[in-house]
C-alpha positions, 0 to 999 in steps of 0.5 A: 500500500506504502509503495503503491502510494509513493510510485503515485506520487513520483509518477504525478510529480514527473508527469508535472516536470515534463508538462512544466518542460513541455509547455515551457519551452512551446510557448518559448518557440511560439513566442519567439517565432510571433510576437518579435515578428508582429508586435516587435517585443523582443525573444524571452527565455526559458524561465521567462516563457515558464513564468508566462504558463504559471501566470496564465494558469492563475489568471485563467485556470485558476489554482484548485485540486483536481478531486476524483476527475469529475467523478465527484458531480456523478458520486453527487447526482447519485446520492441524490438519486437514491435519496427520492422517492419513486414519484419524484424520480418519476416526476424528474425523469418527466420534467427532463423528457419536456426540455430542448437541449442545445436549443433543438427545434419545438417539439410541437406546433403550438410550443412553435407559435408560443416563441421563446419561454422566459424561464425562472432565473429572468432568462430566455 
């Protein structure tokens, strides 16, 4: 179990350094390749093109962990599940047969010549 764990770690902790390298040193090429070209700002280096990655992923990516790989919102919708009853879960599974996703076309006539239906959160 000890083992297993510690593999883990210098598994994701190299995994870290070599996308660290990898995008470092692509936004260095890319940089030097571009903004000299079209903007007239000067090459950057190395450490120069890392800073840039770690302060994209703050300002854009922000900094949280990553628990479960997504599976935490399904362990969630599952619980919630398994906490209705069979009328609220049919009454669910009625409510969700009724939407249009991706904004698809009408389902009927009369929902056609309705238009758009304002929704409770003040939206269309």
């Amino acid at each position: 179990m000890v083992k297993y764990r510690v593999a883990k770690i210098i598994k994701v902790i190299l995994i870290v350094i070599v996308a660290l390298l990898v995008f470092g040193f692509v936004t260095m090429h890319l940089w030097n390749w571009l903004m000299p070209a079209i903007f007239g700002l000067t090459a950057i280096t190395f450490w120069q093109a890392l800073g840039l990655v770690v302060l994209g992923k703050i300002l854009f990516g922000g900094v949280h962990r990553h628990v479960g790989g997504g599976r935490g919102w399904k362990r969630h919708m599952e619980q919630r599940w398994a906490a209705m009853s069979p009328e609220e879960q049919e009454r669910f599974r009625a409510g969700m047969r009724g939407r249009r996703w991706c904004g698809g076309p009408p389902e009927s006539k009369a929902e056609a010549e309705q238009g758009p239906v304002q929704t409770s959160k003040g939206g269309w």
